[in-house]
N, C-alpha and C positions, 0 to 999 in steps of 0.2 A: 125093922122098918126099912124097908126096901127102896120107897120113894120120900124122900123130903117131901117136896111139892113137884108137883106136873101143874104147870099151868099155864097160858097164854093170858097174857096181860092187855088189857080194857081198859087204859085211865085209870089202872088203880094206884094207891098211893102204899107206900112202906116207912117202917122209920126201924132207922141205925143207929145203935148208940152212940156207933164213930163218926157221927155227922149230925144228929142232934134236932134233925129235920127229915119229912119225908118229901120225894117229889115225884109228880105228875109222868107216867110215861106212857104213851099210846102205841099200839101196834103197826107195823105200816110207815111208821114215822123216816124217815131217813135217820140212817147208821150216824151218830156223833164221828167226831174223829177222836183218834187218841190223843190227848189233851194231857199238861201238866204230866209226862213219861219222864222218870230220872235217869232210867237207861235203856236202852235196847240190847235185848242178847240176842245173840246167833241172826242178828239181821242190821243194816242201815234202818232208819228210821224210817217205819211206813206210813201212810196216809189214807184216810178211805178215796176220801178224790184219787187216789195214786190207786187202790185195788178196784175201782170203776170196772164192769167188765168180768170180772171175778166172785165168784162165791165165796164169801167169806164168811169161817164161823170163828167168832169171839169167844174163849175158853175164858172167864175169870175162877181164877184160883190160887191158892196160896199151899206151902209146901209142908204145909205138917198137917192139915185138914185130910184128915182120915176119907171123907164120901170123895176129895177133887184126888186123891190118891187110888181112889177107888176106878173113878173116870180116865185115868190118862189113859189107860193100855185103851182103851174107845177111842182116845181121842186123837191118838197117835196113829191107829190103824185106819184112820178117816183120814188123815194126812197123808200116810202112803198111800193110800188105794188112790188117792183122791187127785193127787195133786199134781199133775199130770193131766189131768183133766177140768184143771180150773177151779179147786179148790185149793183157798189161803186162812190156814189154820193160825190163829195168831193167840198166844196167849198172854192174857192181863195179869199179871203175879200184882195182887192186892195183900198186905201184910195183916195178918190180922192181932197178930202179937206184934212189938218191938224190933226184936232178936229175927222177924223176917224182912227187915229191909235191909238188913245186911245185903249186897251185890253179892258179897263172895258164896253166903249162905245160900241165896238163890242160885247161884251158879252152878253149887256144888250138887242142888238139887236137880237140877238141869239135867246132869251129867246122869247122877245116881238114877233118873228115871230115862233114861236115854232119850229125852226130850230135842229134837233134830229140827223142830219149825220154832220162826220166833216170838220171843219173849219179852213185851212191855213192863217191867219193873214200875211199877202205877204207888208207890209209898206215900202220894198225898192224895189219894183217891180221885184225884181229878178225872181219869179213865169211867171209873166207879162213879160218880158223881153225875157226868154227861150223860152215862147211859140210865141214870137211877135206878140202878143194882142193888139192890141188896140182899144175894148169898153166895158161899161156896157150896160148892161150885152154880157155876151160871153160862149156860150156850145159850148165843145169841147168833142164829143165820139171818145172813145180807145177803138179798141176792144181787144179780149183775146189774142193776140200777141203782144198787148203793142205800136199799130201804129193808129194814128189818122184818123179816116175815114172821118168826119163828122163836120162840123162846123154851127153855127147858131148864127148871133150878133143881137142884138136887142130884140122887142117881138116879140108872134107870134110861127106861124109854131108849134103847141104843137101839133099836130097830125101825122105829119112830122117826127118830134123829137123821138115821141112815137116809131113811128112804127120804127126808125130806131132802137132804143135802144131794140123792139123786134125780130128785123133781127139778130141783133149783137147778141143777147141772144140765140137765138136757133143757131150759128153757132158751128159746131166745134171746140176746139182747135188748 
């Protein structure tokens, strides 16, 4: 099974068993901010108000999910090509077991996947929540207006992905 889901989202609604409810998310919408983060790795705390200006894609992912294991070497080579060019790779480590809200456990994965952009430790979903996510892995592109254009859950689609993240680069402010 190559792709989970490809999809761009229309108001549609999900439900999580870690949350008990589904909610509402619309395309287009402005980026939430990171909200409810217990820690920030490899970065000061960022803000979307704060990446204004910038491209940003939102990785959620957690470290032992086999498909968001699958995506990092993507997701990491979109950060170097990219970033330099106005793209901010930021990822949402969401626990989906226990034993991953451990910091040190994340950290270690960090390392172990040579993960070099930063990392929101989101262990009450609150990240998850704002954005009404629900998979691993989940990219979500911002463009330089700070509004969500682009969604992709699952693997897959790195070509796709690419090219949108160089639509969005060569756009105006």
């Amino acid at each position: 099974m190559k792709n989970l889901f490809v999809t761009l989202l229309a108001g549609a609604t999900f439900f999580n068993a870690a949350t008990a409810h589904g909610a509402p998310f619309a395309r287009a919408d402005t980026a939430p901010e990171f909200t409810g983060i217990d820690k920030w790795l490899g970065s000061q705390p960022l803000s979307m108000q704060g990446l204004r200006g910038k491209v940003v894609l939102v990785d959620f992912w957690t470290y032992t999910c086999i498909n968001c294991i699958r995506t990092l070497p993507h997701v990491k080579r979109w950060h170097e090509k990219y970033k330099d060019q106005g793209l901010v790779v930021v990822g949402v480590h969401t626990p989906e077991y226990p034993f991953e809200r451990s910091t040190s456990n994340v950290q270690a994965a960090i390392k172990r996947f040579g993960i070099t952009y930063p990392v929101a430790q989101d262990n009450r979903y609150a990240t998850w929540e704002a954005y009404s996510n629900r998979y691993w892995p989940a990219v979500y592109l911002i463009d330089k207006r700070g509004r969500i254009v682009y969604t992709h859950f699952g693997e897959g689609a790195y070509q796709e992905t690419e090219a949108r993240i160089q639509a969005l680069l060569g756009e105006a402010t």
